[in-house]
GUZALUM-836112 format. One record per residue (C-alpha): residue in one letter; x, y, z. Coordinates in Angstrom, 3 decimals, padded with zeros to 6 digits, m for minus. Each point is the difference from the previous one (the first is absolute). Example, Ala and Ser with C-alpha at 12.3 -4.5 7.8 and 13.67 -1.06 7.14 Angstrom:
BEGIN
   r       east      north         up
   a    012.300   m004.500    007.800
   s    001.370    003.440   m000.660
***
This chain:
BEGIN
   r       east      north         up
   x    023.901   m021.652   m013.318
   x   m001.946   m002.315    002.317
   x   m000.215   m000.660    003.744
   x    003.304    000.684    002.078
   x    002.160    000.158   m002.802
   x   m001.957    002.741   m001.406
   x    000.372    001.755    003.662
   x    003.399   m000.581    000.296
   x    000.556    001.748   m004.338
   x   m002.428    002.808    001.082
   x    002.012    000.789    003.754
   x    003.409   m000.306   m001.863
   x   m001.264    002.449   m002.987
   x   m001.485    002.462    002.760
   x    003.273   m000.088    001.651
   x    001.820    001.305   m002.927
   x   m002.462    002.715   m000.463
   x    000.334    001.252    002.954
   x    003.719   m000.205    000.112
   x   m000.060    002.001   m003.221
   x   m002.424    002.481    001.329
   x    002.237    000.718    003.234
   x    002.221    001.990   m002.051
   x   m002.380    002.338   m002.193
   x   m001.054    003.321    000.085
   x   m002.779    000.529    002.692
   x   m002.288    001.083   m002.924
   x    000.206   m003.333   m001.508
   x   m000.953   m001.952    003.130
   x   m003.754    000.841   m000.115
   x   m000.322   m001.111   m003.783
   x    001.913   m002.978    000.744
   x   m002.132   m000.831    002.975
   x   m003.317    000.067   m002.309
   x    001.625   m002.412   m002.136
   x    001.423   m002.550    002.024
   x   m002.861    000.348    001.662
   x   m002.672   m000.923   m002.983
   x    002.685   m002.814   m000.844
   x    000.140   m001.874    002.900
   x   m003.856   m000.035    000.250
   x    000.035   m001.201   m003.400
   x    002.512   m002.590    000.397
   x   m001.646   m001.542    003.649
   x   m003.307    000.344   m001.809
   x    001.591   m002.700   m002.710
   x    002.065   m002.155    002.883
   x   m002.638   m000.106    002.109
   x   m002.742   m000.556   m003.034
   x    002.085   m003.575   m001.274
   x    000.911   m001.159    003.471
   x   m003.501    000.119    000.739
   x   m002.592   m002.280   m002.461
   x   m003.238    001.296    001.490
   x    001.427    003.755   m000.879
   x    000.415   m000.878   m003.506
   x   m003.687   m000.435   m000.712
   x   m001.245    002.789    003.305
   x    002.680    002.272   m000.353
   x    002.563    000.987    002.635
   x   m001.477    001.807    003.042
   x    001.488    004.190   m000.027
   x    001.278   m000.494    003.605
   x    002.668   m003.321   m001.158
   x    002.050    002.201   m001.379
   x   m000.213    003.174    001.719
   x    002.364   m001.104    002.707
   x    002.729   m000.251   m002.209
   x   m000.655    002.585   m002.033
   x    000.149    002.698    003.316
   x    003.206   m001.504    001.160
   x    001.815    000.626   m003.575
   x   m000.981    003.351    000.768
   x    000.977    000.034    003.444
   x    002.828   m001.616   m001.223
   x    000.992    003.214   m002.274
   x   m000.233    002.409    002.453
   x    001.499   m001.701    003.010
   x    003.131   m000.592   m001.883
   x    001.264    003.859   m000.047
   x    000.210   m000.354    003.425
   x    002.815   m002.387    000.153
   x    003.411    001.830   m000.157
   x    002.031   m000.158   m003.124
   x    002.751   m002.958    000.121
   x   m000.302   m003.727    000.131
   x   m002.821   m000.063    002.524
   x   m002.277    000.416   m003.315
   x    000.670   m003.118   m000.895
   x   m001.620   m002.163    002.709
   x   m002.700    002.565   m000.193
   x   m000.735   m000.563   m003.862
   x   m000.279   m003.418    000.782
   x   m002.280    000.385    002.501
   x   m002.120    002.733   m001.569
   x   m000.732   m002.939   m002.645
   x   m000.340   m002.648    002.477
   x   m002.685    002.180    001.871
   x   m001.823   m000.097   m003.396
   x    001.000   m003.645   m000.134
   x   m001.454   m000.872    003.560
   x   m002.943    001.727   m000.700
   x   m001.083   m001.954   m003.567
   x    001.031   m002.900    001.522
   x   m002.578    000.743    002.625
   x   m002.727    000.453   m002.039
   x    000.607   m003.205   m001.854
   x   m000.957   m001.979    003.022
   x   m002.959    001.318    000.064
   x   m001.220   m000.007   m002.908
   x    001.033   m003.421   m000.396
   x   m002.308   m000.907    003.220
   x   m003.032   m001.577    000.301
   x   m001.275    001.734    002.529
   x   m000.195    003.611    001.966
   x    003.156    001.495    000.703
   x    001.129   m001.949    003.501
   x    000.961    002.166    003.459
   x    003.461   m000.788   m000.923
   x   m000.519    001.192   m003.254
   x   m001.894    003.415    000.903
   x    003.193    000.628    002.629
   x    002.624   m000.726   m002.671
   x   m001.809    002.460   m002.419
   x   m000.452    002.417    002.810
   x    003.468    000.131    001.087
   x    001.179    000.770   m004.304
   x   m002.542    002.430    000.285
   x    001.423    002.247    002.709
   x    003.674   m000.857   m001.172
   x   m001.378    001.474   m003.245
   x   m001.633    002.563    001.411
   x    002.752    001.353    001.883
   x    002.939   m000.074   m003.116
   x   m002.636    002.039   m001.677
   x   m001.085    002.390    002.061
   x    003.823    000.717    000.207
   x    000.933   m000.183   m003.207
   x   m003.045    002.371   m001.034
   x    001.766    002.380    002.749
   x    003.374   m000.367   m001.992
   x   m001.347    001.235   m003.053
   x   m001.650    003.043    001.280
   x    002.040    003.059    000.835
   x    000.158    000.668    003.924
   x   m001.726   m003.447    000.327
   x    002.326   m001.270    002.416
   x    000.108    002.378    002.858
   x    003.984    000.316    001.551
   x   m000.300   m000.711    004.118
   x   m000.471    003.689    001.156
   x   m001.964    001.467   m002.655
   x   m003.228    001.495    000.919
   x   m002.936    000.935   m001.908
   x    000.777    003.473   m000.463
   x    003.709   m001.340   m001.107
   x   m001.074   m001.845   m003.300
   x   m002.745    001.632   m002.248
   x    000.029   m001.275   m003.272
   x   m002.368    000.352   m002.882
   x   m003.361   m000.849    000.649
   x    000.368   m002.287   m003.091
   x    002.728   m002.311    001.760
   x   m002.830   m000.317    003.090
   x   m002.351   m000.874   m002.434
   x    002.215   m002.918   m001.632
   x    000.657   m001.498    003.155
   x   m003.513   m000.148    001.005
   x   m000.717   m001.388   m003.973
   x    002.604   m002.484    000.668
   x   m000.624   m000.834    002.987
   x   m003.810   m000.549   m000.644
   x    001.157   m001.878   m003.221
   x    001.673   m002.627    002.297
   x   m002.546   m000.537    002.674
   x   m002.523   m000.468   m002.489
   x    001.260   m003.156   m001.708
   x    001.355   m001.434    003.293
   x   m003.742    000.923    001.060
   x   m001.470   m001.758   m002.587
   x    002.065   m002.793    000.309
   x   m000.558   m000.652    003.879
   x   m003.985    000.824   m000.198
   x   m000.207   m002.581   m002.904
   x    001.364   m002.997    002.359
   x   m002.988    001.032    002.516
   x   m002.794    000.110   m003.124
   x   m001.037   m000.154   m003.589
   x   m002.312    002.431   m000.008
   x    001.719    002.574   m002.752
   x   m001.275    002.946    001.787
   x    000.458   m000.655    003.811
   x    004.173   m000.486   m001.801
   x   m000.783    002.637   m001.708
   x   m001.041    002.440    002.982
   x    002.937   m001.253    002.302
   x    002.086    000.810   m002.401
   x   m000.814    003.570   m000.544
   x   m000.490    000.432    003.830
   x    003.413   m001.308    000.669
   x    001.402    002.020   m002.619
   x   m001.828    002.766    001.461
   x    001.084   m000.441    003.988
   x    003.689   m000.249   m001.290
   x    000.039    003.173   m002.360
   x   m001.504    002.232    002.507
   x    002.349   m001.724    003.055
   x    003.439    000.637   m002.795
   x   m001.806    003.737    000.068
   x    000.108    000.009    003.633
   x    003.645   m001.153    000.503
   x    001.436    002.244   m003.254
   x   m001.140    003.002    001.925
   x    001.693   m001.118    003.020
   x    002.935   m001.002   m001.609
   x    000.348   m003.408    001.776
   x    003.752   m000.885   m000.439
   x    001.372   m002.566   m002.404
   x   m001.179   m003.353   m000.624
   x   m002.493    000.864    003.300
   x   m002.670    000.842   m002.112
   x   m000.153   m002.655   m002.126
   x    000.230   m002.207    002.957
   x   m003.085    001.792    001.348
   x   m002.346   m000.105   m003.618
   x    000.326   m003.820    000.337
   x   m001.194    000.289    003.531
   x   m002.697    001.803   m001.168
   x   m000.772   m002.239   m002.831
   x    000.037   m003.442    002.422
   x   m002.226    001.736    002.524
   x   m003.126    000.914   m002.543
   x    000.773   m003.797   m001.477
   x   m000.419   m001.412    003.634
   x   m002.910    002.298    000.548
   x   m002.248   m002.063   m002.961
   x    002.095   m003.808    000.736
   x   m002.295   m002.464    000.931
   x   m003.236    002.322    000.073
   x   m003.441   m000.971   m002.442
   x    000.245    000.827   m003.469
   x   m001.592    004.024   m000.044
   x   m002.409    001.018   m002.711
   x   m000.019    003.395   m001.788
   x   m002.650    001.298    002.273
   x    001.694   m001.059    003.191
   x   m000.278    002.850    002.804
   x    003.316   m000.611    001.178
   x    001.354   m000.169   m003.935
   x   m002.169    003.797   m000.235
   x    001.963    001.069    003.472
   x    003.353   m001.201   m001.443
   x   m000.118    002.221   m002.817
   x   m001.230    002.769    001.457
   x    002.446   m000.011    002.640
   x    002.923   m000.194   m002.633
   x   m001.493    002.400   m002.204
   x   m000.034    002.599    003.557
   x    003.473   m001.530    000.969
   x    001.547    001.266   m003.813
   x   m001.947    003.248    000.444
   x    001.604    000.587    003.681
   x    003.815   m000.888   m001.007
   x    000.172    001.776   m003.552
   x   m001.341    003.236    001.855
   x    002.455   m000.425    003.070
   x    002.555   m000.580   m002.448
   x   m000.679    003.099   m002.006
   x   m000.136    002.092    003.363
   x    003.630   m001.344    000.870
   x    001.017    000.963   m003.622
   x   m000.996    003.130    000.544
   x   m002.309   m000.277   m002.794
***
């Protein structure tokens, strides 16, 4: 598989999979998320890798192929929220031509010659919310009570604390490799991506914490975690590149470690734990 052909194979064979997994057993939906998953970083690592010559010899950068990799997964989860019937069709296709848009994406860049352009940061941006958001809601689908009926209050839903944490896992799981991907178009510096990423995963666990306990209604709360995600990325756009030791990196996590500390305790009092 090479260039857009080899998008265009890998969106069509992502489609399938997730038409197949549509109709299995909730069980089987994590394990098939972990694979499909692994694959289609695997097979954009190889696309990716022979449409790009100076990749062959330096290897292909983590965050090419972590786009496309998230929205198979968004992809997954996102799709048990369409109604049985023959609106699953258009949405299999498009569930592959997310993954699709996304590889086809990252071929442009690594095929440039240069930094990624304005244009180019904006169009990744924009994949990265749309991402964002069928995730976030398709983690929600897969976790019992995870999408809150209009009326429900806290007190009305209060499911295992093992379905809170798996939401919050989830959640983090997806923020973190959108993360990485949008702090690696702003630097190369492994561990300034490397912090973001953790941080952002961090500020959208404890805010999916926040709105479980609440029991924000429907697709609301998704809406809201990729609020929360493109406010902490516009908070570091555009600033200098920060260093380990960076007072305002120190204050960051701090702040986030007293922010988790704050919300799982409130949300223990309201569980009556």
């Amino acid at each position: 598989m090479t260039g857009e052909s080899g998008a265009r194979d890998l969106a069509i064979t992502v489609g399938v999979i997730v038409a197949l997994s549509r109709f299995a057993p909730e069980g089987f939906v994590w394990p098939i998320a972990v694979v499909l998953l692994a694959a289609v970083y695997l097979g954009a690592l190889q696309i990716v890798g022979e449409a790009d010559p100076a990749a062959q010899s330096a290897g292909v950068p983590v965050e090419s192929v972590i786009l496309p990799a998230g929205a198979s997964l968004a992809a997954l989860g996102a799709i048990r929220l369409v109604p049985a019937g023959l609106v699953l069709a258009p949405a299999f296709v498009l569930a592959g031509g997310l993954v699709g848009l996304t590889l086809v994406t990252e071929l442009r860049l690594a095929r440039a010659s240069g930094p990624p352009s304005s244009t180019d940061r904006t169009v990744v941006l924009v994949e990265i919310l749309l991402v964002g958001f069928l995730g976030f809601a398709g983690v929600a689908t897969l976790v019992p009570g995870g999408l809150p009926q209009p009326g429900e209050v806290g007190g009305a839903v209060n499911p295992a604390p093992l379905a809170w944490v798996a939401q919050a896992g989830g959640d983090a799981l997806i923020a973190f490799l959108l993360a990485y991907r949008a702090a690696a178009l702003r630097s190369s510096n492994f561990r300034d991506v490397l912090w973001f990423a953790i941080t952002g995963a961090a500020v959208v666990a404890i805010a999916a914490i926040a709105l479980r306990s609440i029991s924000i209604p429907r697709i609301l709360g998704p809406a809201l975690l990729v609020l929360v995600f493109f406010l902490w990325d516009a908070i570091h756009t555009g600033g200098r590149v920060r260093r380990r030791r960076d007072p305002r990196r120190i204050w960051e996590t701090a702040l986030l470690a007293a922010l988790a500390i704050v919300v799982i305790g409130w949300t223990l009092g309201q569980r009556g734990v």
